[in-house]
N, C-alpha and C positions, 0 to 999 in steps of 0.2 A: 475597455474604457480607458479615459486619459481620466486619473487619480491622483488630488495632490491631499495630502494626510500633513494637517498643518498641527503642532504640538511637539513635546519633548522629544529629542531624540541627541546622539551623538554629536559633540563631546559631552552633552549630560550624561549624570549617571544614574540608576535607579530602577523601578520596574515598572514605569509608566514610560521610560525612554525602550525598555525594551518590550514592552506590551506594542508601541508604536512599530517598532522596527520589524519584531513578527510578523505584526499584522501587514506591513508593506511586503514581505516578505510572501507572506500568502496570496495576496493577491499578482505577483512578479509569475508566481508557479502558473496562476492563472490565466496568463497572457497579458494582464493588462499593461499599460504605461503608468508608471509607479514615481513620483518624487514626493519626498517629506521636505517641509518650512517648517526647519527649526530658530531656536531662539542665535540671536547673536547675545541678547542679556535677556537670563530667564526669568532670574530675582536678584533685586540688588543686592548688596553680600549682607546686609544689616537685617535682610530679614529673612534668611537662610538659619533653620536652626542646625546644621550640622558642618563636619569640618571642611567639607567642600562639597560643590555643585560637580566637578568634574569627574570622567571617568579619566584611569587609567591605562585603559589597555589601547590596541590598535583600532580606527577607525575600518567599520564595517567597507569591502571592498564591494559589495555584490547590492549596494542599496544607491538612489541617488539623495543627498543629504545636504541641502542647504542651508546655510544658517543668514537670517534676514531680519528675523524679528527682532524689536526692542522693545521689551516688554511695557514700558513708563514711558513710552515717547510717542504722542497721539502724529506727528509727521511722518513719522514711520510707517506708523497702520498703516495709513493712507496710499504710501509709496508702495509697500507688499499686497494692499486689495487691488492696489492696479495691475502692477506685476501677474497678479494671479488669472486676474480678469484678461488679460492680454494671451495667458499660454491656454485658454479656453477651453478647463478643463471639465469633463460632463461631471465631477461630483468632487467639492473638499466636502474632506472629514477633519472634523473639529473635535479633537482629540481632549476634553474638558475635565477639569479634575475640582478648581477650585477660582472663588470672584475677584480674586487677583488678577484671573485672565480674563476677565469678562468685556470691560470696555476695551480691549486689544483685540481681542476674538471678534465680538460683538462690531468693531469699526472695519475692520479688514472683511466679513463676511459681509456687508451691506457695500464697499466699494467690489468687490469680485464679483458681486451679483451679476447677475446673464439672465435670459429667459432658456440658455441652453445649460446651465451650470446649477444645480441642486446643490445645498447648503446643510448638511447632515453633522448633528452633533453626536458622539459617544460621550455619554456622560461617562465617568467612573464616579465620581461625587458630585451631585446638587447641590447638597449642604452638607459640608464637613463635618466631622466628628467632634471638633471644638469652634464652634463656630463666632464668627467677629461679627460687627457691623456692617460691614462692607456684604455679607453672606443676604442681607433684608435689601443694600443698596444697590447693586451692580447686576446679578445673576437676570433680573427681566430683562434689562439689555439685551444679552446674548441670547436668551432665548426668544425675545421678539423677530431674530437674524436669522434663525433658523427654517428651515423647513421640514426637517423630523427629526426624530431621535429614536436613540437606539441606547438602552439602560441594558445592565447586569444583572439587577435584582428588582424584584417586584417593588421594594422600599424605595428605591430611587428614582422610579416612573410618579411615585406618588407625592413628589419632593418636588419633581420636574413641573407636575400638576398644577401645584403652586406660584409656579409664577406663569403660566402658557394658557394663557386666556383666551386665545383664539382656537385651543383643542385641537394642536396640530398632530400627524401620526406619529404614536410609540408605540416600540416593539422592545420586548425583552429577550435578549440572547444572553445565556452563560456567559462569564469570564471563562475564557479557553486554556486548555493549560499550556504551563510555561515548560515547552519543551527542547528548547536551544540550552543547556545545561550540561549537555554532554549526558553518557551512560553513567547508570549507578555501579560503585564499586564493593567488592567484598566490604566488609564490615572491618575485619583485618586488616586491609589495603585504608581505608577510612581513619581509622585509628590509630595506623603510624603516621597517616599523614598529620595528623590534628594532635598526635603525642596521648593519646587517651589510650586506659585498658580496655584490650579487647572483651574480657569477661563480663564488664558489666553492661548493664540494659540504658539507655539513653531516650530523656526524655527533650525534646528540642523544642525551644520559643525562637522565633527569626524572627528579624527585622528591625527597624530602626524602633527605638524605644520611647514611648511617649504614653502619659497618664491611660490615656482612653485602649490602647492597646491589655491591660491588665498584668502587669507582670507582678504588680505586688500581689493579685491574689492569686497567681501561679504559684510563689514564693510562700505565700500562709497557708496554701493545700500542701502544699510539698513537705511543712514542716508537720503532717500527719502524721503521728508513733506510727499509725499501719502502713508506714510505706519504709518505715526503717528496716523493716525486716529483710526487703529485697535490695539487691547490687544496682541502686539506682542514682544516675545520676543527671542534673538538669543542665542542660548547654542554655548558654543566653548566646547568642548570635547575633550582633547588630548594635549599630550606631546610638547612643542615646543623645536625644535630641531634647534632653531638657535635663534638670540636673539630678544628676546619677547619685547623691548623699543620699538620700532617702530611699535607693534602693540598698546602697551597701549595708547602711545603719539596720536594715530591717532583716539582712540576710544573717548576720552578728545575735541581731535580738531573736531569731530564733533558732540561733545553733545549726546554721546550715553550711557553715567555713565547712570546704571539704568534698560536700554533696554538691555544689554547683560551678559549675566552669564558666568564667566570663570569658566571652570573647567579643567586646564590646567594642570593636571598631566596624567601619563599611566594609563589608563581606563583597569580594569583586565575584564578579560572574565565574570566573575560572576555578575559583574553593567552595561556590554554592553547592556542589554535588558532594563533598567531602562530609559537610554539615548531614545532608540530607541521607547520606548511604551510613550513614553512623544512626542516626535515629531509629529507635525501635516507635515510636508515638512524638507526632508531632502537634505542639500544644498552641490554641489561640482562644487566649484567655477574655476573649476582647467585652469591652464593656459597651463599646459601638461598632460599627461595622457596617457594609453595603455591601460588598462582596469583596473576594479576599484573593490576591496576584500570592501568598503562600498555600494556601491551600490546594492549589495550583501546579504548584512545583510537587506538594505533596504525591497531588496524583501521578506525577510523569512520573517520580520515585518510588510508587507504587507503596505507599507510609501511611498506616493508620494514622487518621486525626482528632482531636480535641478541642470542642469548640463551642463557645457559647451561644445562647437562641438569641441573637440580635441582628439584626437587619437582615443579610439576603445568606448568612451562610446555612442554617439551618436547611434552606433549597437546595444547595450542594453536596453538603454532608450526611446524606441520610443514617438514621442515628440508629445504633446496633448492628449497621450493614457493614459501611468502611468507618466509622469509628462511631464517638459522642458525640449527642447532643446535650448541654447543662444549660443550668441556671448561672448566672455570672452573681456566683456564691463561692468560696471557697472549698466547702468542705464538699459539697457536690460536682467539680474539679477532682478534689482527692480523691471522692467514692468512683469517680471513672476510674481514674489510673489505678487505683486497689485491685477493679474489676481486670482491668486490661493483665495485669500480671500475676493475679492470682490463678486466670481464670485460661490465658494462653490463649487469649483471644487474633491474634495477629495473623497468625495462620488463613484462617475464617477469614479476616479485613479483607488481607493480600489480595485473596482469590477476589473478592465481593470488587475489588478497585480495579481491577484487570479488566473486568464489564462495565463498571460505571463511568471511566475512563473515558472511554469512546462517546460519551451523551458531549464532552468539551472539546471538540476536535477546530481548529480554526478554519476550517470552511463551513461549519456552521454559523461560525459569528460572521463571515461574508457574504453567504447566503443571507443572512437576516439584514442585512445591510443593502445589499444590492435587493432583497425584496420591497423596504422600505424604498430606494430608490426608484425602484418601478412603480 
């Protein structure tokens, strides 16, 4: 098929640009004709919460990657649905995360239209985690554009529901995991990289830092007497994306100077495995959720997880197999990780993840996609 995958992708940076470029990726293995329509302006910079939109490293050689969109400029749409309409492609995928892109999405999918060109959205979010006005005002647009979807978690079809009044086809496939990361290394090898002792156990939170993600109540389990006993220590991994006082102030107020490593800038692709091959349990404390691009990574890194019963991860993690399921409470947080190293649990995980693995493979989420298209 001729495929254009319109959303994030290079020179952004992040794991919706690289969920994108996977995904173009898999479908390349597969024979098909592959270009991604990315943004030329994604987000204006004023409403960017972090220190930049940009990646760092070398543009992908093996993808085609154009940048055309302007997010805020309705003469644009117009110019890029024609564009698209003209290269007569049999299916874009609308790569959807939040209603900022809705009337860009929403105006570029109705000028592309064709009777030969199918209109297929991947949600990753319906309705954000902290969600605005614009979340009630914009989102039916884009989905009145539509001709199906394709959700990650069961929560997000039922989101999708909400504004798709005409009952058009969803399908739920897994988030696949995120395996462009490179091998996992010694633990050893891990540790001089990052300057950590090798002897102690590591507990890891990734990702960019924001209320709804839970990291202060990672921080008030961690501060449990029964985890003092063991060589444990918590990595923060990841950009904060709102203001970081009220995380430091509360690591002070509970005596945890010591016991927790900040490494609080944007983690590039190339030291994500550094993170991940150092971790003995990897923690998502989150208080909301739809499905999770770290738990993900988890799996390729073969990493027991920790995670709370909100929205679609509890579907992924099955709990006591490759790690926990909690309540998004603190002290039931702590009583996993008790469990987890009192009880030498990881062993058991490993193995359990080596087979559960294989259920997110990314021709699965193709499959489900090209079924939907048929």
């Amino acid at each position: 098929m001729k495929i254009i995958i319109v959303g994030t992708a290079f020179p952004f940076r992040g794991g919706l640009a690289a969920y994108n470029e996977r995904l173009a990726r898999e479908y390349v293995k597969q024979g098909n004709d592959v270009e991604i329509i990315t943004f030329s302006l994604q987000y204006p910079a004023f409403l960017f919460p972090g220190q930049t939109q940009f990646s760092t490293e070398f543009a992908p050689d093996d993808l085609k990657i154009k940048r055309m969109i302007n997010s805020v400029n309705p003469l644009n749409w117009v110019k890029v649905g024609r564009i698209i309409k003209e290269k007569s492609p049999d299916m874009v995928i609308f790569c959807y995360w939040m209603a900022f892109m809705a009337p860009c999405f929403g105006t570029i999918a109705r000028i592309a239209r064709s009777p030969k060109t199918k209109m297929v959205a991947l949600i990753h979010n319906m309705i954000p985690h902290e969600p605005t006005i614009l979340d009630k005002l914009f989102p039916k647009y884009f989905v009145k554009s539509m001709d199906g979807f394709v959700a990650m978690a069961d929560s997000v079809i039922a989101d999708i529901n909400h504004f798709d009044t005409d009952q058009k086809p969803k399908i739920v496939s897994p988030h696949p995991i995120y395996d462009h990361y490179g091998d996992s290394l010694t633990k050893k090898e891990a540790t001089i990289k990052l300057g950590l002792h090798e002897q102690k156990d590591y507990v890891l939170f990734f990702g960019f830092i924001r209320h709804y993600k839970g990291l202060d109540l990672l921080l008030e389990a961690f501060a449990d007497d029964r985890l003092r006993k063991f060589p444990i220590r918590l990595i923060v991994a990841g950009e904060f994306y709102e203001n970081p006082q009220p995380y430091l102030e509360l690591i002070i107020k509970l005596k945890l100077d010591g016991l927790v490593e900040l490494r609080t800038g944007f983690i590039p692709d190339n030291e994500v495995r550094n993170y991940f091959s150092v971790a003995d349990l990897v923690a998502q404390p989150y208080r909301s959720a739809t499905q999770s691009g770290v738990s993900q990574i988890a799996y390729h890194f073969e990493k027991p997880m920790l995670v709370t019963n909100v929205g679609g991860l509890a579907e992924i993690v099955p709990d006591g197999k490759v790690g926990y399921v909690v309540g998004v409470e603190p002290l039931q947080i702590a009583d996993a990780m008790v469990d987890f190293f009192t009880n030498h649990r990881a062993e058991k995980m490993i193995a359990n993840i080596k087979i559960e693995k294989n259920k997110f493979l990314w021709s699965k989420m193709t499959d489900a996609i090209d079924g939907l298209f048929s």
